[in-house]
C-alpha positions as CSV (number, residue, x, y, z in Angstrom):
1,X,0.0,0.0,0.0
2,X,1.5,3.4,-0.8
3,X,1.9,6.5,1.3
4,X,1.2,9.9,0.9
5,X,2.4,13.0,2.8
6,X,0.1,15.7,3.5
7,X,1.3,19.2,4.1
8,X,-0.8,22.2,5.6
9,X,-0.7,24.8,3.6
10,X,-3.4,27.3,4.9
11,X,-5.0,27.7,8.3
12,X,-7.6,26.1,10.0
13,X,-9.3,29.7,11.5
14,X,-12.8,31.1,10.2
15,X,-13.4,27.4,8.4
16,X,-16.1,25.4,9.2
17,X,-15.8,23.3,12.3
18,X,-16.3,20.4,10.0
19,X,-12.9,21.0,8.0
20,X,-11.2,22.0,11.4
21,X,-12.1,18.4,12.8
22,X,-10.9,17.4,9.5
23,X,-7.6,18.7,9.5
24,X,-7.4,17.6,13.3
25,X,-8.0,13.9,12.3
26,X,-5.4,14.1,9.6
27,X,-3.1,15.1,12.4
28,X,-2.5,18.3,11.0
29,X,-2.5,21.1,14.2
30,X,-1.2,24.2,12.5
31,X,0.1,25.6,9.1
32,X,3.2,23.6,7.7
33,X,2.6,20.4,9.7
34,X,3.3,17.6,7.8
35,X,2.1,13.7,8.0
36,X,2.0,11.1,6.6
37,X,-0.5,8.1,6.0
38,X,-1.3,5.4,3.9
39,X,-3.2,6.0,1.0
40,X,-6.8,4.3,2.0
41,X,-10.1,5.3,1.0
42,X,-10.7,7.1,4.5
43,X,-7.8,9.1,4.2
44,X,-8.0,10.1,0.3
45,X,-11.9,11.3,1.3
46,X,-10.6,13.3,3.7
47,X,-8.1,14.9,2.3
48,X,-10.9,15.5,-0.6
49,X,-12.5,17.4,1.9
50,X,-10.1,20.0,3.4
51,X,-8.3,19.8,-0.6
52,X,-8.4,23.5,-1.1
53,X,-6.2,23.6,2.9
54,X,-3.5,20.6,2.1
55,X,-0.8,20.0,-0.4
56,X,-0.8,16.2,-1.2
57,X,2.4,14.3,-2.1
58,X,2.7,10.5,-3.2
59,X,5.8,8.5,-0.8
């Protein structure tokens, strides 16, 4: 199974509380955090949703 790092790239503040939870989950706390997670349905859909907040990179 691959990997893929995700990267913060914009913040969290004055977006929904759904996308905050989102980015949360992820493990993404602040601007410029990075992790990285195998590249499952779950994850993919919710990177989907906060897309427009992360930069995605293939491992």
């Amino acid at each position: 199974m691959s990997q893929i790092r995700i990267t913060q790239v914009k913040s969290g503040i004055g977006r929904p509380e759904r996308q905050k939870r989102t980015l949360h989950a992820l493990g993404l706390r602040h601007p410029h955090a990075v992790a990285v997670h195998h590249s499952n349905p779950q994850i993919l859909g919710m990177v989907a949703k906060v897309a427009h907040l992360v930069k995605v990179e293939a491992i």
